[in-house]
BAGULO-71496 format. One line per field, with one value per residue: residue number from 1; x, y, z of N, C-alpha, C, O in turn. Coordinates in steps of 0.05 Angstrom, whole numbers. Atoms other than C-alpha are relative to their C-alpha. Layout:
N
lopa c(NUM/...)
nx c(X/...)
ny c(Y/...)
nz c(Z/...)
cax c(X/...)
cay c(Y/...)
caz c(Z/...)
cx c(X/...)
cy c(Y/...)
cz c(Z/...)
ox c(X/...)
oy c(Y/...)
oz c(Z/...)
//
This chain:
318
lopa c(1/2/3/4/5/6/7/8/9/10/11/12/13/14/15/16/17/18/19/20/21/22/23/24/25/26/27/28/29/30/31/32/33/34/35/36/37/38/39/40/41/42/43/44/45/46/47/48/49/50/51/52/53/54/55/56/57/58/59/60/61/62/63/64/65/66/67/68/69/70/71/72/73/74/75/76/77/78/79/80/81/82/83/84/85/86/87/88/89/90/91/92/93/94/95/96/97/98/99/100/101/102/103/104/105/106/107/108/109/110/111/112/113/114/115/116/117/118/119/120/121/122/123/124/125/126/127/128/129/130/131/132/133/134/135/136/137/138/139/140/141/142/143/144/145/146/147/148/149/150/151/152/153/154/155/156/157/158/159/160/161/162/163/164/165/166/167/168/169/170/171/172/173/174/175/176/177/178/179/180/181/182/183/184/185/186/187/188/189/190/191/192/193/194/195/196/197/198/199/200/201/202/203/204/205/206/207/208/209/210/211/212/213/214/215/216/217/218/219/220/221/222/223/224/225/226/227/228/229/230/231/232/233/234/235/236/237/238/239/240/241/242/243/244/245/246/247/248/249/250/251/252/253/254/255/256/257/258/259/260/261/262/263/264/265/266/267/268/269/270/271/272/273/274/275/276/277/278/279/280/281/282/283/284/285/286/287/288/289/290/291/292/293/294/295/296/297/298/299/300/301/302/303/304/305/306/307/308/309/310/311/312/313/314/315/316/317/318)
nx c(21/0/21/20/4/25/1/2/25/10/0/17/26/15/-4/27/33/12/7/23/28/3/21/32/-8/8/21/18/-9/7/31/4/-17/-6/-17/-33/-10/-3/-23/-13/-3/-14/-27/-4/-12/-14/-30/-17/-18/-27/-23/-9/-22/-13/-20/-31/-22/-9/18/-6/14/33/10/-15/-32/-4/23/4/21/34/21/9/24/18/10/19/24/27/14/5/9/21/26/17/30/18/11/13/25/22/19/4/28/31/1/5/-30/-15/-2/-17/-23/-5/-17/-23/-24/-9/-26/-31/-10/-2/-22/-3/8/-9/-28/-19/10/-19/-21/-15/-23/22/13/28/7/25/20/-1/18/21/11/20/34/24/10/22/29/21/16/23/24/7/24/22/30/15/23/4/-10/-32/-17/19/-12/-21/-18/-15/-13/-14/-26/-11/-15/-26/-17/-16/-13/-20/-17/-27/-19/-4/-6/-13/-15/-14/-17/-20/-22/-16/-24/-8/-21/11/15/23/17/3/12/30/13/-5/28/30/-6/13/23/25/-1/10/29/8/15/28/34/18/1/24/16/5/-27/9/1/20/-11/15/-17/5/-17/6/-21/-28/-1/-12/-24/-17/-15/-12/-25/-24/-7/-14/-28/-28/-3/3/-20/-21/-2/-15/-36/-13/-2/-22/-23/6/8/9/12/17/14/22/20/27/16/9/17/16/26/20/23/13/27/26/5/5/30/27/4/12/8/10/-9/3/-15/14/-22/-12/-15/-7/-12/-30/-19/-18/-16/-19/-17/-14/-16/-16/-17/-12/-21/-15/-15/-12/-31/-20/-5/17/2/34/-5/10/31/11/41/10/-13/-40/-23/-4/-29/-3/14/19/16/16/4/23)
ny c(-9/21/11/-7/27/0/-31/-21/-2/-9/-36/1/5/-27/-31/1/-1/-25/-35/12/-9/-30/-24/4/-12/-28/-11/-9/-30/-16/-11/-16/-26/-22/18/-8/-3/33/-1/-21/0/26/-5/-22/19/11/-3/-6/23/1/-16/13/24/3/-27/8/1/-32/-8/4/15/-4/-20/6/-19/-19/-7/20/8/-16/5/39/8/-15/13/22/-9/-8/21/27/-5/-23/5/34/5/-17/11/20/-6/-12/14/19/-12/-2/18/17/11/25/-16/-13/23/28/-22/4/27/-17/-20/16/4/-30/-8/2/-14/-30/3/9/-21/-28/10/11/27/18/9/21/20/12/6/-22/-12/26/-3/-23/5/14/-21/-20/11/4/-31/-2/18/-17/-20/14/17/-15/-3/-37/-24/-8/-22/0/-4/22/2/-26/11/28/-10/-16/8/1/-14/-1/19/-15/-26/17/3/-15/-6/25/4/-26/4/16/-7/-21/20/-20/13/-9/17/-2/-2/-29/-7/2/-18/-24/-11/7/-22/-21/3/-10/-32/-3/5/-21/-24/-5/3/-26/3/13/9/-28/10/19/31/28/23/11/11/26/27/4/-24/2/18/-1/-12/12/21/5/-7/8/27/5/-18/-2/30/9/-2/16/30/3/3/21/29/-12/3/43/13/-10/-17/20/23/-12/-3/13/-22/-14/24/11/-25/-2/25/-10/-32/11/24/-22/-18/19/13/-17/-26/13/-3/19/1/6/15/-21/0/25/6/-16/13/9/-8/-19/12/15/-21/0/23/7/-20/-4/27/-9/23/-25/-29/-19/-8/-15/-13/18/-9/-11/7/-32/-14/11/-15/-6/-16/-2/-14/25/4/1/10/-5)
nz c(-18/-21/-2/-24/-18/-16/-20/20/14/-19/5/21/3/-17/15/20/-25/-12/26/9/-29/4/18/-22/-17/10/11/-17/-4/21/-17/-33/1/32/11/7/-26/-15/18/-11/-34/-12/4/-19/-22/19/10/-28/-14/19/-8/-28/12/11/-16/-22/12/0/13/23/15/9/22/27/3/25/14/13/-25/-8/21/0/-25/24/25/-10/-13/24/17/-21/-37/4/26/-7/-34/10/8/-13/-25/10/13/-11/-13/26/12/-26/-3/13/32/2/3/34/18/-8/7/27/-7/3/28/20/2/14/24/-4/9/28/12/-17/-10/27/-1/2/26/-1/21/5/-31/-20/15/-3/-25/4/17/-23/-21/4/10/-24/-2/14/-10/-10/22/13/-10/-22/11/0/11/-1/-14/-22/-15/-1/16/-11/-25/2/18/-13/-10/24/7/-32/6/23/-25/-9/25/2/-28/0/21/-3/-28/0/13/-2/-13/-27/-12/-28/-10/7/-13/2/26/-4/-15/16/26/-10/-5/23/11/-12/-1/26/1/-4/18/15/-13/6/28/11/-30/-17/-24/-33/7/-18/-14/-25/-26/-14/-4/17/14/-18/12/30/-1/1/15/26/-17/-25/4/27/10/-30/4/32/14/-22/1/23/7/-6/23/31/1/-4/31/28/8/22/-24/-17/26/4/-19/7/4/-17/-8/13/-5/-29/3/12/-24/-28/8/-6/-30/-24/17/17/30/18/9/34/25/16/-8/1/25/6/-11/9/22/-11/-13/28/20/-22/10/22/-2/-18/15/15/8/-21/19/-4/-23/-9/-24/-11/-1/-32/-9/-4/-18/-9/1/25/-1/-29/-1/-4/15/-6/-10/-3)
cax c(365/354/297/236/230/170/177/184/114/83/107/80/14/2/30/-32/-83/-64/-54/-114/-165/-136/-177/-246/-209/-210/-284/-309/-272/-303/-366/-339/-280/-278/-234/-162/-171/-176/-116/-84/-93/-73/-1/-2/6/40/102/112/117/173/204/206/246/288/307/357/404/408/378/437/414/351/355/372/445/441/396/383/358/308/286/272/233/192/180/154/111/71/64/70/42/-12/-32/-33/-75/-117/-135/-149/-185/-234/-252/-257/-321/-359/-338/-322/-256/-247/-253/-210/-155/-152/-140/-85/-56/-41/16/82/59/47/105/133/105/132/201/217/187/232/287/338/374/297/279/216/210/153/126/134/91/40/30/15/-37/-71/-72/-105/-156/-172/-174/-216/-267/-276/-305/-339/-385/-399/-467/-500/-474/-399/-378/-434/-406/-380/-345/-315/-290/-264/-226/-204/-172/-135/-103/-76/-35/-11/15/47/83/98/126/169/205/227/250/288/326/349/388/387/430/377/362/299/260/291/264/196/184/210/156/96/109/101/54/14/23/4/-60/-74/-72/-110/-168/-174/-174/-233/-261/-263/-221/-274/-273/-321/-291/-338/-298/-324/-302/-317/-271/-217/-218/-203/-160/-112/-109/-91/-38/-7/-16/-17/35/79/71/59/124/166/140/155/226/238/218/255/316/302/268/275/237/201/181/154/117/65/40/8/-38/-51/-82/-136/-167/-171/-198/-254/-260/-261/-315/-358/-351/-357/-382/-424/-399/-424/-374/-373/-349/-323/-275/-256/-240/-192/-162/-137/-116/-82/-43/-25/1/37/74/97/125/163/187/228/289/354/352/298/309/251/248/243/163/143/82/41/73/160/210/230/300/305/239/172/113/48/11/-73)
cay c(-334/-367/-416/-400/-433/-443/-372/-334/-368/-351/-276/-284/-298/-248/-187/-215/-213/-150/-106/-155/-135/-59/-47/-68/-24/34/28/22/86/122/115/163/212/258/209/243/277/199/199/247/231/158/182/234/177/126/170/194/119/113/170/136/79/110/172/124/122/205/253/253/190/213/275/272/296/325/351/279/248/311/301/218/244/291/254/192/234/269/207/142/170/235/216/127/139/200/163/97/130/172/118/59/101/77/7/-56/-78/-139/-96/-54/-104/-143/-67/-63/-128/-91/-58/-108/-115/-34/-28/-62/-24/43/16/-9/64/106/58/47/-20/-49/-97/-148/-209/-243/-273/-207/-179/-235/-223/-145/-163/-209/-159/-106/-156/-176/-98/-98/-149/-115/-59/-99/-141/-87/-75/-1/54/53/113/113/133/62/59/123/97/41/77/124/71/45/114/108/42/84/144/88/60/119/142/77/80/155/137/83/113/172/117/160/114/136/87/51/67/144/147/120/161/220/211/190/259/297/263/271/351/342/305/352/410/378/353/426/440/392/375/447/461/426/347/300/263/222/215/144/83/56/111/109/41/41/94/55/-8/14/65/23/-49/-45/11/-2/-81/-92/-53/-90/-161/-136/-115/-174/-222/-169/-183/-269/-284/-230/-178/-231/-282/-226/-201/-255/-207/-179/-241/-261/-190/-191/-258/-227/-164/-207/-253/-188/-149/-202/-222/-155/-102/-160/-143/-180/-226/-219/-265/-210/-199/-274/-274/-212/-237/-289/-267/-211/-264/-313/-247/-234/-301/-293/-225/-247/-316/-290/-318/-283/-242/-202/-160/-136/-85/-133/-135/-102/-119/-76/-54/-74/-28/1/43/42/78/45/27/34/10/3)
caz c(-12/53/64/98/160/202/241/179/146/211/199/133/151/214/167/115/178/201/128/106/171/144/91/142/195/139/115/183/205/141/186/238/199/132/88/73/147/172/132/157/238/225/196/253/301/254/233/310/329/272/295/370/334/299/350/402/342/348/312/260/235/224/188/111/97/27/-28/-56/10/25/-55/-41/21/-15/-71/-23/24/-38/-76/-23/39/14/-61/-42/22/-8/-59/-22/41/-10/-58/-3/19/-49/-52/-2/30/-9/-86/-50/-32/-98/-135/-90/-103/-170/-137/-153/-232/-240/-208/-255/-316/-285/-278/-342/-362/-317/-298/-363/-333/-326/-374/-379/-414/-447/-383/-349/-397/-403/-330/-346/-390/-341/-283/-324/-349/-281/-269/-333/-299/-245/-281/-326/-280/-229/-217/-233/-272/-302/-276/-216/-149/-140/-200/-186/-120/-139/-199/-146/-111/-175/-175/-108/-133/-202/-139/-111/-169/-186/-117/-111/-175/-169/-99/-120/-183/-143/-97/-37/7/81/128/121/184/190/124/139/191/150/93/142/178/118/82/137/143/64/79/125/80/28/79/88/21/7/83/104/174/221/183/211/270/314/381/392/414/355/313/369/354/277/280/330/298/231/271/316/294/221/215/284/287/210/193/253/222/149/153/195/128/80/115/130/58/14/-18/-76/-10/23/-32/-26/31/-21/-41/28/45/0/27/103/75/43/113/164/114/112/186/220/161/133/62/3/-22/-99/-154/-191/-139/-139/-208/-214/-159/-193/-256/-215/-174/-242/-272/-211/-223/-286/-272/-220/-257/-311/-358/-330/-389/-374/-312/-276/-221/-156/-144/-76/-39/-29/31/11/19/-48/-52/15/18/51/12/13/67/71)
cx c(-6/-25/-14/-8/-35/-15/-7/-39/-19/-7/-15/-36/-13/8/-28/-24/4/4/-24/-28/4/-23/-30/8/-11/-31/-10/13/-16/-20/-1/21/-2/28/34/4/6/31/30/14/12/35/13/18/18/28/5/14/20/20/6/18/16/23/20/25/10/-18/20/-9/-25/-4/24/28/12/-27/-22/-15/-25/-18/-12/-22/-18/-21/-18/-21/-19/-4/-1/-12/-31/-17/1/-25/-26/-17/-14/-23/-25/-13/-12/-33/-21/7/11/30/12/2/20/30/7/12/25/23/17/26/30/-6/1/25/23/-4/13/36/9/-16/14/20/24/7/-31/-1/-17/-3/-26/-18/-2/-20/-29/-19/-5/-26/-16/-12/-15/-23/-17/-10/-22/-26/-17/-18/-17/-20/-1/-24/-2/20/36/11/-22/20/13/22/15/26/20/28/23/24/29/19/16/19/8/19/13/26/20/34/30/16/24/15/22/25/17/22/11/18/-21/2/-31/-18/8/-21/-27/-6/-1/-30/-27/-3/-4/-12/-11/-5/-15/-26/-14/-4/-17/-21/-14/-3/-30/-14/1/17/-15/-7/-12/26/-19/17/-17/13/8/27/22/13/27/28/26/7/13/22/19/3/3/25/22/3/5/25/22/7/16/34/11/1/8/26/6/-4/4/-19/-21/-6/-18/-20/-33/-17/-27/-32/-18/-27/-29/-22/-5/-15/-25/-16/-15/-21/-20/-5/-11/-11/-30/-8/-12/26/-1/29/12/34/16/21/18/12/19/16/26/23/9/23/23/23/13/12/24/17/5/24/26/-3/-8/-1/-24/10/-7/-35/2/-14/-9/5/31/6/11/23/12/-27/-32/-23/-26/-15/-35/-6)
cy c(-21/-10/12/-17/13/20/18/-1/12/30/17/8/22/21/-2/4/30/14/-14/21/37/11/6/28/32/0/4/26/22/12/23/27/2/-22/13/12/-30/-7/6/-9/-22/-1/24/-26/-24/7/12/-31/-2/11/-7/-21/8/21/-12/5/26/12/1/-18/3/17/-1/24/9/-8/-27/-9/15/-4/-24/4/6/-18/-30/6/8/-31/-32/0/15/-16/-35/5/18/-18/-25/4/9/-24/-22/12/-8/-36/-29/-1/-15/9/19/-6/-13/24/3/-19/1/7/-12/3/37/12/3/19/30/7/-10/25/17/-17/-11/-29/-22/-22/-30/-18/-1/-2/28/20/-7/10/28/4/-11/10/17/-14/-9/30/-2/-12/9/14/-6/-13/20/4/23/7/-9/13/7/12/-24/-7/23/6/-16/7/19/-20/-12/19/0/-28/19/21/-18/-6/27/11/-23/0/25/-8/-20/4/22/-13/15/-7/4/-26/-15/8/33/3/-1/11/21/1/2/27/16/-7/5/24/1/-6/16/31/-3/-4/36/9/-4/-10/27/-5/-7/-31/-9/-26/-6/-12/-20/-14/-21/15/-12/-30/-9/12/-8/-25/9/18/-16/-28/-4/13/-5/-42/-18/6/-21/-33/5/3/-24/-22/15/-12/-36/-8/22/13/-17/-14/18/17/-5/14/10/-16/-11/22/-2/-24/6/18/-13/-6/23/18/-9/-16/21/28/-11/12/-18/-13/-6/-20/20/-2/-27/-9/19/-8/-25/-6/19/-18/-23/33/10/-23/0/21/-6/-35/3/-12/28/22/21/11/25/11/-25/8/4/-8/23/8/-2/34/2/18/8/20/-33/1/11/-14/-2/7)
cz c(21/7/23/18/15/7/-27/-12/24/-4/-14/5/26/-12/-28/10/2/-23/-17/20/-8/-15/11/13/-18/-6/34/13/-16/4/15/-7/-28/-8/0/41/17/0/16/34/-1/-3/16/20/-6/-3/28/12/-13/7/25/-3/-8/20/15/-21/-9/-26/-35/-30/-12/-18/-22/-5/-31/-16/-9/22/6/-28/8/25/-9/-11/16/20/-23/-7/13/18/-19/-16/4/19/-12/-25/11/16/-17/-12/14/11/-5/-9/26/0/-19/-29/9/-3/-19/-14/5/1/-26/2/-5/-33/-13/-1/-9/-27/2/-4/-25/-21/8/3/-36/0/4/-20/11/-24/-15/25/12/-13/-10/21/5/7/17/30/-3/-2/31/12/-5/14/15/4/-10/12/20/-12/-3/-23/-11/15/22/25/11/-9/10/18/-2/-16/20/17/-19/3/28/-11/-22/20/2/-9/-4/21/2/-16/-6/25/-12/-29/13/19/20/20/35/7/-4/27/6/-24/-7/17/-5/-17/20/17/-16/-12/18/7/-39/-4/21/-12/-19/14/6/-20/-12/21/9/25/21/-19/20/9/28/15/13/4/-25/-24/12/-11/-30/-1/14/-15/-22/14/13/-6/-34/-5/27/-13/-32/-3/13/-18/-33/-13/10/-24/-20/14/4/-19/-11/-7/-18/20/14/-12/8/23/-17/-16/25/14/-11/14/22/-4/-5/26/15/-15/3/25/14/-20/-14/-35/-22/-15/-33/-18/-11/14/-2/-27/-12/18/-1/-23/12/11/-19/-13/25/5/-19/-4/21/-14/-23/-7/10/-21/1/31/3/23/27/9/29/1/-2/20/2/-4/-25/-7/15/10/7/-19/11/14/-3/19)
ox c(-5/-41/-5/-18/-49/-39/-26/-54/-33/-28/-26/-50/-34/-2/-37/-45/-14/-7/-31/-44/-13/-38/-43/-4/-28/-39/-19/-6/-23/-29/-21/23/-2/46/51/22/24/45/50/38/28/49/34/42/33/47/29/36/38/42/29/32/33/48/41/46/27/-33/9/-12/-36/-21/49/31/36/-44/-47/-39/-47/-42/-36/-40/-34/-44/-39/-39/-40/-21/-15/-17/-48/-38/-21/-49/-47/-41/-38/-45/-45/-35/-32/-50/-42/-2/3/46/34/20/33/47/25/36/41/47/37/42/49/13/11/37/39/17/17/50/33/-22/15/36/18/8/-29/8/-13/-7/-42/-35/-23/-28/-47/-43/-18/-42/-38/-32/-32/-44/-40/-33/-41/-46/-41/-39/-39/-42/-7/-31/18/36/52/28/-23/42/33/41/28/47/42/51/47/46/53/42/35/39/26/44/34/48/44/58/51/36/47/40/45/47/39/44/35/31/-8/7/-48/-40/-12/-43/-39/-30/-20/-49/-44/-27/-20/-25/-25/-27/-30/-41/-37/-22/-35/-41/-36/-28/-43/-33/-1/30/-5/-31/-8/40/-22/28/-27/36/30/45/35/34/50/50/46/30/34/42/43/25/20/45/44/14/17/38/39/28/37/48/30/19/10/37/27/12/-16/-39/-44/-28/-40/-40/-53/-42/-48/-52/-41/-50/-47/-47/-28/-36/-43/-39/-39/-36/-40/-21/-31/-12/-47/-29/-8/41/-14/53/34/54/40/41/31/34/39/34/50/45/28/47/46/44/31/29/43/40/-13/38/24/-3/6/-15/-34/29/-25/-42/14/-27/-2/-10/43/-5/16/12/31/-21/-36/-22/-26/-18/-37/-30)
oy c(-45/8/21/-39/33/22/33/18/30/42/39/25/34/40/17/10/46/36/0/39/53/31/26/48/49/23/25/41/42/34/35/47/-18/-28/1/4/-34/-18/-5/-10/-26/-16/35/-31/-30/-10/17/-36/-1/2/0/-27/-9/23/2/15/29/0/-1/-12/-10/13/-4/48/14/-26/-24/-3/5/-6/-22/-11/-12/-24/-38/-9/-4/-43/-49/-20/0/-27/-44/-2/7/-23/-26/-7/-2/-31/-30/-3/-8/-45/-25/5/-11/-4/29/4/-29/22/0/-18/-13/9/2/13/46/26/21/28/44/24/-9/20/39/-3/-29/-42/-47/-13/-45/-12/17/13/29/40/8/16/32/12/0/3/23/-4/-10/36/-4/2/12/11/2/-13/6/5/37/-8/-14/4/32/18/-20/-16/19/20/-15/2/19/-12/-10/11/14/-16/33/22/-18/2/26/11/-12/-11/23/-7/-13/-9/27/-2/19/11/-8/-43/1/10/47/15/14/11/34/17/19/30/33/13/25/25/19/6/20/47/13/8/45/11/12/-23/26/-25/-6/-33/-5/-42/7/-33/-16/-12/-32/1/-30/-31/-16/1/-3/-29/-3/3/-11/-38/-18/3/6/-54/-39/-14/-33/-45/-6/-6/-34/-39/4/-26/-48/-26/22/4/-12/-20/13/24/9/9/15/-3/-20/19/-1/-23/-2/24/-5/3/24/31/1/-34/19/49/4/15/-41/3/-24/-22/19/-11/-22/-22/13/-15/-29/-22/16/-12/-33/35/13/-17/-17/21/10/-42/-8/-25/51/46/41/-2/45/3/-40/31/-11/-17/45/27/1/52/-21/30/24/36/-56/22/24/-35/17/12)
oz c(16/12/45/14/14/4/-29/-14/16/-5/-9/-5/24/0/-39/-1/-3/-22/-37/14/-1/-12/5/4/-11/-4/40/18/-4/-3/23/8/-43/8/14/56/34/17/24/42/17/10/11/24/12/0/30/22/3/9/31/16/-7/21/16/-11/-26/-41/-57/-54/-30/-37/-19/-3/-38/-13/-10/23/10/-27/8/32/-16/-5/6/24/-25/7/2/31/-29/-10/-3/20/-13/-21/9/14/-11/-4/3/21/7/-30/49/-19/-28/-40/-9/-18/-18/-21/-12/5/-31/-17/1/-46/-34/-17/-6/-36/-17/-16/-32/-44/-4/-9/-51/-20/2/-41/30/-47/-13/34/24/-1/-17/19/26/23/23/42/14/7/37/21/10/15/10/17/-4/1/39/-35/4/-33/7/31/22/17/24/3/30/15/9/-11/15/21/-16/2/34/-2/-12/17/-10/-2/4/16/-1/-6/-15/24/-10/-30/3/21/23/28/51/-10/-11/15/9/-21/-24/17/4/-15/14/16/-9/-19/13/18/-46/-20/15/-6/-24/7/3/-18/-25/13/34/29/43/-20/44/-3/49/8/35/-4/-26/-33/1/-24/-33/-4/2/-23/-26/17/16/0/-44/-15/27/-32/-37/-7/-1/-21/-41/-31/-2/-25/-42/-3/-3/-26/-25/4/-12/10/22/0/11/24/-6/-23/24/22/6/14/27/7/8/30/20/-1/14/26/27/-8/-25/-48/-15/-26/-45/-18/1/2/-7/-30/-32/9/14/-27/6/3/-8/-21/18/16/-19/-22/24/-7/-37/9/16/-17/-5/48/-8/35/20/11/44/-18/-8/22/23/-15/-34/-26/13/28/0/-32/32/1/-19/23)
//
């Protein structure tokens, strides 16, 4: 694997600002659009820029050339694009950026747990199992020191966002045993395209067919950044450090997010920052270490961030 030079940590650290400053970007939007429709519009404009990247290389390249490729798209619009974001956008409503970002940081060890449950050639050591246990428990924590109600509309929220990381997993692991062979940016523009025709049918569904959208500046706002700089600029910087360091270097994406989400809630949302959060966040990121530092014996699916590329298929993004 080739050392990370200067440029690369650099990369590192503006793909943690801008899918960090996402999860702010999503609550303050929440103010101004019906959640899954929010959803919806930001992968409206999202998988068209994709598809502006990927179209010079013809449209052959672009569209999937047997049964297997249209299943892997499928299968990553429902469950990477629709049910991650659906879940994320709804429950982020009832709980803060920075509880939201730490759940999400979940996403390399579940991913884990899914593949060595669907994948046969998986396998997980001790450590890799160690570092499970210590993810849920910072889950557990979580839960446990929130204030109010268990199951209150916070809790609720919050759980709701968990299930948007199990979709993912999920999503990620099917994609990558069916070994579709696509491109990766046809392929992300493929799912973000139909997930977002999917979150559009459920917002009508469960937002009726006029969804609350305040055409403010404010809205307009939200809605491009997380469009155009998390999902255009974000994906640009992340493939550039999958293909320079590696899928496990670029990972730690998924560590640095959580501490901007904290920074940009409590700078421009003025968020409370809670211990709670503090302290799954670093069980989650110890257990995150010890899945990914393993004896050769034990092969582990490689850990994604929460936004890597996963069978040639893209991740979940916030």
């Amino acid at each position: 694997m080739a050392r990370a030079t200067f440029k690369d940590l650099l990369f590192l650290a503006a793909l943690g600002v801008l899918w960090g400053v996402s999860f702010m970007a999503i609550k303050a939007g929440l103010s101004h659009f019906d959640p899954i429709f929010f959803a919806a519009v930001r992968y409206d404009i999202a998988g068209l820029l994709m598809l502006a990247v990927a179209l010079p290389a013809g449209w052959k390249a672009v569209w999937p050339r047997s049964r297997v490729q249209w299943k892997a798209v499928w299968i990553s619009a429902a469950l990477n694009v629709m049910g991650y974001h659906a879940f994320l956008f709804w429950g982020e409503q009832y709980t803060t950026s920075s509880i939201a970002a730490v759940v999400v940081s979940l996403n390399p060890i579940m991913a884990m747990v899914v593949a060595r449950a669907l994948l046969p050639g998986e396998r997980v050591g001790p450590g890799g199992l160690l570092g499970l246990l210590l993810g849920l428990v910072g889950i557990a924590l979580l839960v446990g020191l929130k204030p109010g109600e268990l199951f209150d509309a916070r809790g609720i929220g919050e759980l709701a966002v968990f299930g948007c990381v199990v979709s993912w997993a999920f999503g990620a692991v099917l994609v990558k045993r069916l070994g579709h062979g696509m491109p990766v940016v046809p392929f992300t523009a493929l799912q973000m395209i139909l997930g977002a025709l999917m979150l559009h049918a459920l917002s009508l569904v469960m937002e009726g067919p006029r969804p609350r959208w305040d055409h403010t500046v404010p809205a307009l706002s939200s809605l491009l950044y997380l469009s155009v700089l998390a999902s255009g600029i974000g994906f640009f910087l992340y493939f550039t450090l999958l293909e320079r360091i590696g899928p496990i270097r670029s990972s730690l994406v998924s560590y640095i997010a959580p501490v901007f989400a904290t920074l940009a809630g409590f700078l421009v949302l003025q968020e409370a920052i809670e211990v709670r959060a503090f302290l799954a966040f670093v069980l989650v990121a110890v257990g995150f270490r010890l899945v990914i530092v393993q004896p050769p014996e034990a092969k582990a699916i490689p850990p994604p961030a929460s936004h890597e590329v996963l069978g040639e298929g893209v991740t979940e993004e916030p």
